[in-house]
C-alpha positions as semicolon CSV with decimal commas, in nm:
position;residue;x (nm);y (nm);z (nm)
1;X;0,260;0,525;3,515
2;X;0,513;0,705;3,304
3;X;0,410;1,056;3,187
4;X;0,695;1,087;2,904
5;X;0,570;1,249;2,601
6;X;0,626;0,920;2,426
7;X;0,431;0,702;2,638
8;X;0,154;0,973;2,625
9;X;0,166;0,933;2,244
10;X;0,142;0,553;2,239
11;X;-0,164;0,531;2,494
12;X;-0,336;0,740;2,239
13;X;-0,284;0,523;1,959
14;X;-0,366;0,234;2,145
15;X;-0,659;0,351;2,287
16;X;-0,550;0,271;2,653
17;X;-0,796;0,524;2,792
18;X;-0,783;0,427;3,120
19;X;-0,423;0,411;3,158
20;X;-0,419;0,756;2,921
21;X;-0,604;0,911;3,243
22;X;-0,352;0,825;3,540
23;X;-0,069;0,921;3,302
24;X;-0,231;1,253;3,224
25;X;-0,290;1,334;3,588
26;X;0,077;1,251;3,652
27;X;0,149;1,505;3,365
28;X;-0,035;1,763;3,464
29;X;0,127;1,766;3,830
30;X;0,487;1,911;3,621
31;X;0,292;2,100;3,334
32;X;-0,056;2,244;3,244
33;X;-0,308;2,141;3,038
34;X;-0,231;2,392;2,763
35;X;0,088;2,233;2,720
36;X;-0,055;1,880;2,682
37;X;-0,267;2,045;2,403
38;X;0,067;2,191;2,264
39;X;0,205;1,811;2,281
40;X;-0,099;1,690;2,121
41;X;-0,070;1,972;1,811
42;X;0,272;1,884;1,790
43;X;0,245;1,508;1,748
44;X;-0,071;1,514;1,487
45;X;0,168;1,628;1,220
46;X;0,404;1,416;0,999
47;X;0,728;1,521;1,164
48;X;0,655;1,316;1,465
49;X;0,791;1,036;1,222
50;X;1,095;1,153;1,270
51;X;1,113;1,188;1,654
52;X;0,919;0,869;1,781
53;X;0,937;0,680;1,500
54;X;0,712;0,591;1,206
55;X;0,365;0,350;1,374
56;X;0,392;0,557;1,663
57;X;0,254;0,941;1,531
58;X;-0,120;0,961;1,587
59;X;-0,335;1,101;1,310
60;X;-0,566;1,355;1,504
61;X;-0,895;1,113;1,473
62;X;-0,678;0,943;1,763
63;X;-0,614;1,260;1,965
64;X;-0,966;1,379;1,896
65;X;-1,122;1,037;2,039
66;X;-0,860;1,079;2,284
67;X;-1,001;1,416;2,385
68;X;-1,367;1,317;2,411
69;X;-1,283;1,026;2,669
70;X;-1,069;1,257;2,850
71;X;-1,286;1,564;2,891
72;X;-1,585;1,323;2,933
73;X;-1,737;1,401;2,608
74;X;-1,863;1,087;2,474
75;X;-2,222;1,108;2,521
76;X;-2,132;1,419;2,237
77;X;-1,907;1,277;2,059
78;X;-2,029;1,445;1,740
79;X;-1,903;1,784;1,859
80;X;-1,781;1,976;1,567
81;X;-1,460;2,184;1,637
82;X;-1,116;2,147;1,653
83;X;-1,125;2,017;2,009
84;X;-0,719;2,093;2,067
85;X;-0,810;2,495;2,028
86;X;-1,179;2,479;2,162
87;X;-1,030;2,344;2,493
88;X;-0,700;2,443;2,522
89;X;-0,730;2,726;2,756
90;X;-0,864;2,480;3,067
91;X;-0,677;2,541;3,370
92;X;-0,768;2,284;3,621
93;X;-0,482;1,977;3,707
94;X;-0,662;1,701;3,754
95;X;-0,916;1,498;3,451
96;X;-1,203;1,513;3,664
97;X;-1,220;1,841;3,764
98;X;-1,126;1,917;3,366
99;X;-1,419;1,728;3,263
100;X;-1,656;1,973;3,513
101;X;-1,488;2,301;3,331
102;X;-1,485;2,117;2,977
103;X;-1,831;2,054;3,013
104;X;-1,942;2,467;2,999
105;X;-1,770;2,528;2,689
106;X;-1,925;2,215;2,524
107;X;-2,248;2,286;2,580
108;X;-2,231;2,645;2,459
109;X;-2,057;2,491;2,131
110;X;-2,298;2,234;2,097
111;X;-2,603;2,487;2,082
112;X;-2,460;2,706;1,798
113;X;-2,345;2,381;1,660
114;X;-2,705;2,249;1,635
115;X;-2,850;2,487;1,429
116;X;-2,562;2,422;1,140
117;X;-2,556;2,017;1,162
118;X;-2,594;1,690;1,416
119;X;-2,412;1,444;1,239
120;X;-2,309;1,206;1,488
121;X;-2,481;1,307;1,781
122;X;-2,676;1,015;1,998
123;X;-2,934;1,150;2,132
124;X;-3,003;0,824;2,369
125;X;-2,651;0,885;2,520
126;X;-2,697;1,203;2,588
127;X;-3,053;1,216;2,748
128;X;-2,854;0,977;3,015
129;X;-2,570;1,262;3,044
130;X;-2,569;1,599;3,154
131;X;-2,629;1,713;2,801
132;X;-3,011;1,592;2,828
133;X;-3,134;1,947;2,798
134;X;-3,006;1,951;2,389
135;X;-3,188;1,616;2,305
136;X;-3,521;1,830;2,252
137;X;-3,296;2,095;2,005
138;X;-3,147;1,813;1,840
139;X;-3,472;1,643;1,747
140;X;-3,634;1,943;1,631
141;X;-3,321;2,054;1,425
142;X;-3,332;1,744;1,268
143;X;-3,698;1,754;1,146
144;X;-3,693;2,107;1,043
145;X;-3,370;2,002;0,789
146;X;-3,660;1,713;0,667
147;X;-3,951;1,957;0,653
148;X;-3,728;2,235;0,463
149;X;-3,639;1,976;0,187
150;X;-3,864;2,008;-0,132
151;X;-4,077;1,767;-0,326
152;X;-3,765;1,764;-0,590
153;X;-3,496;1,758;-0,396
154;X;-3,206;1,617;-0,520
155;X;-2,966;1,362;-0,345
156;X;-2,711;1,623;-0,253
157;X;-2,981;1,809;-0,032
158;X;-3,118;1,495;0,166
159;X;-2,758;1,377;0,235
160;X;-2,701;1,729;0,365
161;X;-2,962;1,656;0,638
162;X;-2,905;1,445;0,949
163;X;-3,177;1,168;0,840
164;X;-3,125;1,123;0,534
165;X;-2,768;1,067;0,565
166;X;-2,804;0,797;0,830
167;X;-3,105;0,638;0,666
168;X;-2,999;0,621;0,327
169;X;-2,616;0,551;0,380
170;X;-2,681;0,269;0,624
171;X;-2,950;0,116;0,359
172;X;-2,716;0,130;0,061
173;X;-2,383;-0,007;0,312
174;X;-2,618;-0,307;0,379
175;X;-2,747;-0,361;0,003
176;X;-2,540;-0,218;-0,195
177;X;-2,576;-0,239;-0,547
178;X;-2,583;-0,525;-0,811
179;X;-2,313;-0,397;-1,008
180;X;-2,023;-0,247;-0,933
181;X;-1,768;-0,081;-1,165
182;X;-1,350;-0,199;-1,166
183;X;-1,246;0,146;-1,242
184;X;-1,375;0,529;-1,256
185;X;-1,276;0,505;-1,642
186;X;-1,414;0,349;-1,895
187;X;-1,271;0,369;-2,261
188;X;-1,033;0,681;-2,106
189;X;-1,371;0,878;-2,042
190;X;-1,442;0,942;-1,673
191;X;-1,778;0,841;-1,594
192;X;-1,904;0,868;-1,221
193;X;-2,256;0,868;-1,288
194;X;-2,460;0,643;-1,077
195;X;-2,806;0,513;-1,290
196;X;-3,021;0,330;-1,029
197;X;-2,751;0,358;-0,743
198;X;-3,019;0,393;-0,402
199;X;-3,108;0,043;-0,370
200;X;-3,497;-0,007;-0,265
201;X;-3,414;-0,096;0,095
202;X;-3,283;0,216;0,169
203;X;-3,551;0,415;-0,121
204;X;-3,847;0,246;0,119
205;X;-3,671;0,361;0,435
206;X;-3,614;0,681;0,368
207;X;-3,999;0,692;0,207
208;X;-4,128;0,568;0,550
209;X;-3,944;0,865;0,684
210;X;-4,094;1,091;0,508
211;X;-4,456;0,948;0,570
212;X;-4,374;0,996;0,932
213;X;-4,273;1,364;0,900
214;X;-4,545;1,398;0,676
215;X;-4,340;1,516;0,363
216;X;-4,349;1,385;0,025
217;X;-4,048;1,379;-0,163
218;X;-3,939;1,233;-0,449
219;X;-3,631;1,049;-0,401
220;X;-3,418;1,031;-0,737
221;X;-3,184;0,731;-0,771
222;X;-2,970;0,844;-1,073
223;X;-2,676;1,083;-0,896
224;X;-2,322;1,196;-0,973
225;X;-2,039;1,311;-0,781
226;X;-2,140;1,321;-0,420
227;X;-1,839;1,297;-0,228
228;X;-1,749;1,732;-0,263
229;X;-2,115;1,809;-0,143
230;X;-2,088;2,182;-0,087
231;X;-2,439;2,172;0,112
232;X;-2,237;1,954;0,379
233;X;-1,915;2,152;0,363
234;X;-2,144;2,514;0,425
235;X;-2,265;2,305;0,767
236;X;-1,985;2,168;0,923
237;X;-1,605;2,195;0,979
238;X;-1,327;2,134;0,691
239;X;-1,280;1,829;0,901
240;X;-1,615;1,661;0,951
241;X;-1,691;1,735;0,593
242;X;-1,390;1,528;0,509
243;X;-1,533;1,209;0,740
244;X;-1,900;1,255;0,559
245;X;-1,723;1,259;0,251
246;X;-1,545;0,949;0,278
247;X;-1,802;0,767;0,437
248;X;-2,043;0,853;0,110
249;X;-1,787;0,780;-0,115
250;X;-1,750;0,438;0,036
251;X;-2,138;0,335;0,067
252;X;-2,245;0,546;-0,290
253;X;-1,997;0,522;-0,508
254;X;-2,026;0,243;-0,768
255;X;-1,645;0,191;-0,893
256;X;-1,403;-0,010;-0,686
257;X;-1,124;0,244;-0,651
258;X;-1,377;0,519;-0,555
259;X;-1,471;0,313;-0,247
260;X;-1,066;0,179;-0,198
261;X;-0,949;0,532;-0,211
262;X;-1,181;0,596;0,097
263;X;-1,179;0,336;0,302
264;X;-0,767;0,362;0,291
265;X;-0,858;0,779;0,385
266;X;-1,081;0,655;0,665
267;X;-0,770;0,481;0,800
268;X;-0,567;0,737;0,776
269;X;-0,775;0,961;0,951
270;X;-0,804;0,718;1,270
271;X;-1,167;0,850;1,320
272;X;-1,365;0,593;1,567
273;X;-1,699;0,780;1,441
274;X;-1,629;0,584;1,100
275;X;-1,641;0,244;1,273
276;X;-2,040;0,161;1,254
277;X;-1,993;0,247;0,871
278;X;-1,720;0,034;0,827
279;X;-1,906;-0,279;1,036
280;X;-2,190;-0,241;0,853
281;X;-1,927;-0,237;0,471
282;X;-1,809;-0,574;0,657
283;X;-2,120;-0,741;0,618
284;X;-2,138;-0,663;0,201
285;X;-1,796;-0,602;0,127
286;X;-1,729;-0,679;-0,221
287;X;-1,396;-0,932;-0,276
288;X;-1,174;-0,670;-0,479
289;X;-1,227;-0,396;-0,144
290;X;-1,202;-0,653;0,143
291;X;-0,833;-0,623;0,173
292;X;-0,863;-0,231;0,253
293;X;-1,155;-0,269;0,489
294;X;-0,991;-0,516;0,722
295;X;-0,684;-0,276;0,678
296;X;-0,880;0,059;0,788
297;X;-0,993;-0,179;1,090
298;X;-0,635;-0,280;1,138
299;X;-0,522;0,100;1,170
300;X;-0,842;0,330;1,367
301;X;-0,775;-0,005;1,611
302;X;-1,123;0,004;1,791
303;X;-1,182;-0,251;2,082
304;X;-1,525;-0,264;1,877
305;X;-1,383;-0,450;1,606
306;X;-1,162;-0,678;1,712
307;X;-1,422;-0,977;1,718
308;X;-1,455;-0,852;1,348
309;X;-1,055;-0,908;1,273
310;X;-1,060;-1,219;1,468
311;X;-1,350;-1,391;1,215
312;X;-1,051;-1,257;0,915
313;X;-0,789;-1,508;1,113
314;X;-0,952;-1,806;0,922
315;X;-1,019;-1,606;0,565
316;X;-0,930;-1,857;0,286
317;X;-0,727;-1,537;0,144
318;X;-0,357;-1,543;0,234
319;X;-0,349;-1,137;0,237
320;X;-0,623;-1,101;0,469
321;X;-0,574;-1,340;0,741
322;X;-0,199;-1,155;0,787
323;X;-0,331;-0,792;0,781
324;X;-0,620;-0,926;1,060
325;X;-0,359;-1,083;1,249
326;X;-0,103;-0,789;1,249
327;X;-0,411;-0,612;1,371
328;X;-0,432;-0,801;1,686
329;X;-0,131;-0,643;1,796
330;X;-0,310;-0,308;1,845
331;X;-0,516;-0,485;2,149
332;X;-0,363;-0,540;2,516
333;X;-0,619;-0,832;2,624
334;X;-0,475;-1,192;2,690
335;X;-0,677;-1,329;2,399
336;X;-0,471;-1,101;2,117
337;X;-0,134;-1,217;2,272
338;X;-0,258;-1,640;2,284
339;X;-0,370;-1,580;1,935
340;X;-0,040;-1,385;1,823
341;X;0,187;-1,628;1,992
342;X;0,009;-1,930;1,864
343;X;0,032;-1,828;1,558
344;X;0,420;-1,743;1,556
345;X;0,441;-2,105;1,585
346;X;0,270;-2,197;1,300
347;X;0,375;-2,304;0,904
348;X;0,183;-2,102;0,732
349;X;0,409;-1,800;0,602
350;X;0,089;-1,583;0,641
351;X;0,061;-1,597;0,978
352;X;0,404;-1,597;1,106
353;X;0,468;-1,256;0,937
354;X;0,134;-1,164;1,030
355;X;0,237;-1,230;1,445
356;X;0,583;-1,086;1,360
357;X;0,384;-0,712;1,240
358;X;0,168;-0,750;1,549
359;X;0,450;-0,814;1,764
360;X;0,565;-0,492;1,676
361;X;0,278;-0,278;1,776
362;X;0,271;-0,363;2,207
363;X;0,566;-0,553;2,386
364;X;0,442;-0,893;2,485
365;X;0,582;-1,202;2,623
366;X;0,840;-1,317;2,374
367;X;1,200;-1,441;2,400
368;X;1,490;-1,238;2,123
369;X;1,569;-1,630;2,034
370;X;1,212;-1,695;1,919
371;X;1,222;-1,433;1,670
372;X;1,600;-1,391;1,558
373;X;1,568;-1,672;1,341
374;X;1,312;-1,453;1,124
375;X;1,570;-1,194;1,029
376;X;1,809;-1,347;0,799
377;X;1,504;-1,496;0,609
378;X;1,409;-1,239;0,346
379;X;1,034;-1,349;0,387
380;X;1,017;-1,201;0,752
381;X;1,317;-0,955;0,774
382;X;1,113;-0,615;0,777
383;X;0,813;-0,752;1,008
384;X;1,087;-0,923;1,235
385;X;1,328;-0,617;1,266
386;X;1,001;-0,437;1,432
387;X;0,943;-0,708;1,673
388;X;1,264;-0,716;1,800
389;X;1,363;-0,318;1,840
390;X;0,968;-0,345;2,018
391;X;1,117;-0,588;2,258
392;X;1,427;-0,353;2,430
393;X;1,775;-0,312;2,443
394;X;1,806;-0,698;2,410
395;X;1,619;-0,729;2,047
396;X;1,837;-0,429;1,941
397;X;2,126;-0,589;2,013
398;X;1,994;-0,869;1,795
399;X;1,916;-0,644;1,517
400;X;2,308;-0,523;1,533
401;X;2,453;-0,858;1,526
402;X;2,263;-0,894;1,169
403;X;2,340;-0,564;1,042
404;X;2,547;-0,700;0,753
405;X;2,233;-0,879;0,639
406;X;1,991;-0,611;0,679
407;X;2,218;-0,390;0,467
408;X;2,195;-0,649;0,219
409;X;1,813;-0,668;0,178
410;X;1,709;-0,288;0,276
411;X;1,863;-0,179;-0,070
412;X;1,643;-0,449;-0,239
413;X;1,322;-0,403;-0,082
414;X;1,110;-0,089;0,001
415;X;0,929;-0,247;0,274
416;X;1,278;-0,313;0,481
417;X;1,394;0,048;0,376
418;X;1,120;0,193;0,505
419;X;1,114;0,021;0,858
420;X;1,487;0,047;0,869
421;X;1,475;0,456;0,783
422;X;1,253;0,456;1,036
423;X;1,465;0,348;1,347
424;X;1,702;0,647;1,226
425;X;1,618;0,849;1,530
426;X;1,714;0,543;1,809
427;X;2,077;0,618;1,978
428;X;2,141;0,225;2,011
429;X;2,068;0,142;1,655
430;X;2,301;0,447;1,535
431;X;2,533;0,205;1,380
432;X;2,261;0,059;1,124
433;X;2,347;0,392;0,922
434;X;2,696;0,534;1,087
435;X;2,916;0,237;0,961
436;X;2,657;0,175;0,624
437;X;2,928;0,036;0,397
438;X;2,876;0,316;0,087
439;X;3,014;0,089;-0,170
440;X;2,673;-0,147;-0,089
441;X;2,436;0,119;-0,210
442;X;2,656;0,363;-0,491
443;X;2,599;0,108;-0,716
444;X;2,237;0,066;-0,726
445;X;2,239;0,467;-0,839
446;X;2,337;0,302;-1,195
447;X;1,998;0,153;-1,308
448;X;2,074;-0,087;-1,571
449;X;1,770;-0,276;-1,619
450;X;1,314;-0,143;-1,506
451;X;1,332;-0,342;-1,238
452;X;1,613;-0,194;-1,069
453;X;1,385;0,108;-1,016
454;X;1,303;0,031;-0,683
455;X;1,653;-0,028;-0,606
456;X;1,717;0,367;-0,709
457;X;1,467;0,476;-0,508
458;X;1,587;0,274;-0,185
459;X;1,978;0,415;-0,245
460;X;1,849;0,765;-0,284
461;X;1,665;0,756;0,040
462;X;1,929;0,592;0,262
463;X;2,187;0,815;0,079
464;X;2,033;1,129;0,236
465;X;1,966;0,979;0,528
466;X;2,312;0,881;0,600
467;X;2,420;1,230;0,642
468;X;2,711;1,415;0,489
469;X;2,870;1,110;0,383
470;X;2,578;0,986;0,179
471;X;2,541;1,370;0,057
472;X;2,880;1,333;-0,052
473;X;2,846;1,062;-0,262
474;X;2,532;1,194;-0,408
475;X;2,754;1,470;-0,546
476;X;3,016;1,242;-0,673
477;X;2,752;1,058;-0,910
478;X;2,469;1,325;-0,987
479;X;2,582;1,179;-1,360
480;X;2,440;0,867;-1,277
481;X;2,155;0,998;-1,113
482;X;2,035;1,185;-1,427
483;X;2,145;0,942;-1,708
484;X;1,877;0,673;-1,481
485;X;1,627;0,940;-1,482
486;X;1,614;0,970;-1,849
487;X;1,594;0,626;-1,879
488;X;1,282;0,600;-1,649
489;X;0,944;0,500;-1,781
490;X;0,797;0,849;-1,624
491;X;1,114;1,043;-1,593
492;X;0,867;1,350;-1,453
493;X;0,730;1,123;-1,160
494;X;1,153;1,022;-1,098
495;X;1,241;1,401;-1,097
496;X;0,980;1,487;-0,851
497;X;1,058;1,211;-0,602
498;X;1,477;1,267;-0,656
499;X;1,381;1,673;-0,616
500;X;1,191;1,640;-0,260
501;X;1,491;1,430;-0,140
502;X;1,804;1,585;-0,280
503;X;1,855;1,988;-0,266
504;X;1,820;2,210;-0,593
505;X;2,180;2,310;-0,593
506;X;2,306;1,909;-0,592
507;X;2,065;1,826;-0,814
508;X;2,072;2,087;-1,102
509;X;2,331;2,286;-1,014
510;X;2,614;2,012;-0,887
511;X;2,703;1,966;-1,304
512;X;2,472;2,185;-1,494
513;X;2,608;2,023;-1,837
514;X;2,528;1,709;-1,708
515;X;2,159;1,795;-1,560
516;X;2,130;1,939;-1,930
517;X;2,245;1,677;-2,142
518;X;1,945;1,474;-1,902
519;X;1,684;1,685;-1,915
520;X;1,764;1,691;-2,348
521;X;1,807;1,307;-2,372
522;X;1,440;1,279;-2,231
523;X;1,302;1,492;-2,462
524;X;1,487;1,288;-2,726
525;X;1,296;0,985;-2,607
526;X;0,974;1,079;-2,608
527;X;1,017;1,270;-2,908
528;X;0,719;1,252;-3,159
529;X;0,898;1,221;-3,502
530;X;1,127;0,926;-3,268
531;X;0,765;0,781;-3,129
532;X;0,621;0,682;-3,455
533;X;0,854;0,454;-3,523
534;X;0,677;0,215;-3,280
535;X;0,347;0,120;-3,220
536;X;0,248;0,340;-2,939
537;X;-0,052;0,536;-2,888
538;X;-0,018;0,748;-2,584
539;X;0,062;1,070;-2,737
540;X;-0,090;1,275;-2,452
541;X;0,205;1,099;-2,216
542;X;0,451;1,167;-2,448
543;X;0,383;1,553;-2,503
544;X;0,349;1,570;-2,162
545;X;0,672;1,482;-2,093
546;X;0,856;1,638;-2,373
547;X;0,723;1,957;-2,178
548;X;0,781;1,891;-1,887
549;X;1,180;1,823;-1,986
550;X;1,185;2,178;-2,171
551;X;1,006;2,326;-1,866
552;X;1,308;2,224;-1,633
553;X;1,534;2,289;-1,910
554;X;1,435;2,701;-1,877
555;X;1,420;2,640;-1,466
556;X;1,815;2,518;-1,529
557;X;1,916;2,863;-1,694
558;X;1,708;3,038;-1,470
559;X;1,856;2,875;-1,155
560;X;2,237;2,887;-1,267
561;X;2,449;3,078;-1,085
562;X;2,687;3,397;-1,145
563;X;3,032;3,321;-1,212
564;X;3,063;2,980;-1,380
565;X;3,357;2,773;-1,517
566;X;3,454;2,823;-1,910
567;X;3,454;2,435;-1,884
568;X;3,104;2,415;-1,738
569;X;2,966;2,684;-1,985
570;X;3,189;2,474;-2,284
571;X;2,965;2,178;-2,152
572;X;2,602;2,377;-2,177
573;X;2,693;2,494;-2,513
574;X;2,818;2,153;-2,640
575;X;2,513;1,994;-2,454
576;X;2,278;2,208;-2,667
577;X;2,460;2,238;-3,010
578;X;2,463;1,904;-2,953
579;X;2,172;1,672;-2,857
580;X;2,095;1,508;-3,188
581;X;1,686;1,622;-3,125
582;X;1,483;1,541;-3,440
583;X;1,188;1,720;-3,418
584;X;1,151;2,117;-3,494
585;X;1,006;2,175;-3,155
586;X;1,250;2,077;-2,951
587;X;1,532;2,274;-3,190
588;X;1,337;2,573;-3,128
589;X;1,317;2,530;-2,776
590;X;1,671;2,488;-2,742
591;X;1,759;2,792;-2,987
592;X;1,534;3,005;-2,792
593;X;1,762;2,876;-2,486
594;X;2,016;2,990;-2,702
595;X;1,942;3,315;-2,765
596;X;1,808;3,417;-2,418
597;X;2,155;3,295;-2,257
598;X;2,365;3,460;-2,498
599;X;2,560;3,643;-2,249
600;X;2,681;3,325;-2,129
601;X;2,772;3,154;-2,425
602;X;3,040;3,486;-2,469
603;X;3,300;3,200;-2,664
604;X;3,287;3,148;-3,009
605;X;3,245;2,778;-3,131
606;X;3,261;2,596;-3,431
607;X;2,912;2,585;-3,669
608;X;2,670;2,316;-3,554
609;X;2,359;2,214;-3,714
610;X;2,194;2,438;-3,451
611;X;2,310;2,709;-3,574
612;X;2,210;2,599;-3,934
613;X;1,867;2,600;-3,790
């Protein structure tokens, strides 16, 4: 079993545990454990992307589930720590005997740990473990967070508390309420107010509960925000808190993108302790949510739901039965690769591009002829350029025998750009981006037309990602670049997303006149004198902008640099006396420009209506 960082990586996101254990054992013979941990640290953050390639970093719900099987800490799997630090200073080489010296230190954590919070703890595995002596503790904790509660507390205190959490989020995930809300605004007002939200399942359950630890509280049903409990944060790490609030948000919450917006963080995070909650969502899942549930499924990739993703195979929805099916391809059994491969061969477009994504998760038993075909179909291209770089040097030869096709479509669609930008760091696939034809993506920096948005977008990022000679040509069209950013919809969002990939210098400083006469034309457009001529309504948006353009406009003059041409500082004095801006603000914004640069603007020119002003 190969110990190569790499394959360490990709047992952890697969959750090949048992396989995970004979590699680490062959690791450890070369290195120690605190460099494993180092390897672990190292590969939890987003940079991995760019070493190992983009489904292969492991967000550190993985590595901590990873952690547990490998120091033999499932029966406590609710430990609360950051479990790469808490155990990092182990020094034994083999798992087993790590497991014996892990086990001290977890038991001393999980003491002080009880008396803060015991989320997650089951108390039946661990009365069959070595950890039996803390079932007792973690009883009585429990009922003294009940029997501290008083007759009025409010929902925020009982979710703080190990029972009511389980009790009442498990009753609402499995009867949720009647109605449910499409967005968090209604009428531009934000209202996340909750009238009636406990259903009377879990109300009667969590009464019972009560009866039983002989309290009587009264339960409100009418809550607000829930999901930034500061009770919960005060008992538990930044971490857990962020699970718990998730999990709330999903179960509580009564508008759609509320409970979206969570389920998609509960697959980011890769947490397996978020798997009951999701199976039980499964079972009430409302139609406008299903497509992220089956998706957070797809990615935390728990052997305990595949027979859930397997029922999705035969949804009437299109969408759904190809994100189940790409999730098969996070499972090694026999009955994932007959169902992928079956598939493959199918009609439906669903499912072929949903066994093309699966087929790039584990290497399975598939000829480069089966799945060559795919790639100069636009419909499959970016799922079948994964399958085949999965397969080995063969496939990637494959992929370089289309390369004048995928250049083609990667410009065009974000998907492809994305997978293709991806394989940047693979020595055999060099040539995808060392001989990319310039004169295919230059012209796509000229947006003629909203929907060639996208397009921008896609040139920008393989531009940088080319090197120097996409660099280059950034520089020889940063004229271009700005003259599409003022015509942008949301020229602030377009500035941002140009800014993180292309440096200050290029981007402002490269043609200062020309960043100017940019940042002025959108302020002309969203000008509010210019704006009434239309019907629109947004005036908020529009100010917004108009600031944001002078803001960058002082940032310009701030950032320029000592020394500049008389040709450059002709341009940021014609750009200014010149911009045609109706409206009195913006003339005083650019007169106050004026006047604080007027050191710079040393020439004399002729009189302009600026000056008039």
């Amino acid at each position: 079993m190969s110990s190569s960082p790499l394959k360490l990586m990709e047992l952890i996101y697969f959750r090949d545990y048992d396989d995970l254990k004979t590699a680490v054992d062959s690791y450890l013979t070369e290195y120690s454990w605190d460099e494993f941990c180092g390897l672990l640290a190292y590969n939890t953050w987003d940079r991995v992307q760019e070493e190992i390639g983009f489904r292969k970093n492991s967000p550190y719900g993985k590595v901590r589930d990873a952690l547990v099987y490998l120091l033999g800490l499932r029966p406590t799997s609710g430990i609360d720590c950051n479990m790469i630090e808490t155990f990092r200073n182990l020094d034994s080489k083999t798992v087993d005997d790590l497991r014996d010296e892990a086990a001290l230190i977890a038991m001393k954590q999980l003491r002080e740990q009880i008396q803060r919070n015991t989320y997650f703890m089951d108390v039946e595995k661990m009365a069959a473990s070595q950890y039996a002596i803390l079932v007792e503790e973690v009883i009585e904790a429990r009922k003294k967070e009940v029997e501290s509660l008083s007759a009025s507390a409010d929902l925020t205190d009982i979710l703080a508390t190990y029972y009511g959490f389980k009790v009442l989020t498990t009753g609402v995930l499995l009867e949720p309420p009647d109605k449910l809300w499409r967005s968090t605004y209604t009428f531009y007002i934000r209202t996340p107010k909750n009238p009636d939200g406990i259903t009377e399942t879990a109300a009667d359950a969590f009464d019972k509960l009560c009866d039983m630890l002989d309290r009587d509280i009264d339960l409100s049903k009418d809550y607000q925000t829930l999901g930034s409990n500061r009770k919960i944060k005060k008992k538990c790490s930044e971490e857990m808190a962020q699970l718990l609030r998730n999990i709330i948000t999903m179960a509580f919450y009564r508008a759609h993108d509320y409970r979206r917006r969570s389920m998609l963080a509960l697959a980011e995070s890769g947490d397996s302790r978020a798997v009951p909650f999701l199976h039980l969502k499964a079972q009430t899942v409302r139609e406008k949510n299903e497509k992220y549930l089956v998706m957070a499924l797809r990615d935390i990739g728990h052997p305990a739901s595949f027979d859930i993703l397997k029922d999705y195979l035969s949804h009437e929805k299109w969408r759904l039965r190809e994100i189940a099916l790409e999730a098969m391809g996070m499972y090694s059994c026999e009955e994932a690769s007959i169902i992928i491969l079956n598939r493959l061969d199918s009609n439906k477009v669903s499912y072929q591009r949903g066994a093309l994504s699966a087929l790039g998760y584990r290497k399975r038993e598939v000829s480069v002829e089966n799945i060559k075909p795919y790639l100069s179909n636009p419909k499959y291209m970016a799922q079948a350029l994964r399958a085949l770089t999965n397969i080995g040097p063969e496939g990637k030869q494959a992929v370089l025998d289309e390369k004048e096709t995928i250049w083609d479509r990667a410009i065009k669609s974000t998907r492809m750009n994305a997978v293709l930008l991806g394989l940047k760091s693979d020595e055999v696939l060099r040539p995808l981006f060392s001989d990319y034809p310039l004169d295919r993506i230059v012209p796509f920096l000229k947006v003629r037309s909203s929907y060639r948005y996208k397009e921008f977008k896609n040139a920008i990022e393989i531009l940088v990602d080319l090197g120097p000679r996409g660099e280059e040509a950034i520089r020889e069209n940063i004229d271009s670049i700005w003259k599409s950013i003022a015509e942008y919809r949301n020229p602030p969002k377009l500035v941002d997303f140009v800014s993180k990939n292309i440096d200050r210098n290029v981007l402002f400083l490269q043609n200062p006149a020309a960043t100017c006469k940019g940042l002025t034309s959108i302020a002309k457009n969203y000008e509010e004198e210019r704006i009434r001529r239309y019907w629109c309504v947004d005036r908020r948006k529009n100010e917004r902008i108009r600031t944001y353009a002078y803001q960058k406009l002082r940032q310009l003059f701030r950032w320029l640099p000592q020394g500049l041409k008389e040709d450059e500082i002709a341009g940021l004095a014609e750009c200014l006396d010149q911009s045609d801006l109706e409206s009195n603000e913006a003339r005083r914004v650019l007169a106050d420009l004026r006047r604080a640069n007027k050191d710079l603007f040393f020439r004399s020119y002729s009189q302009t209506s600026l000056e008039d002003f």
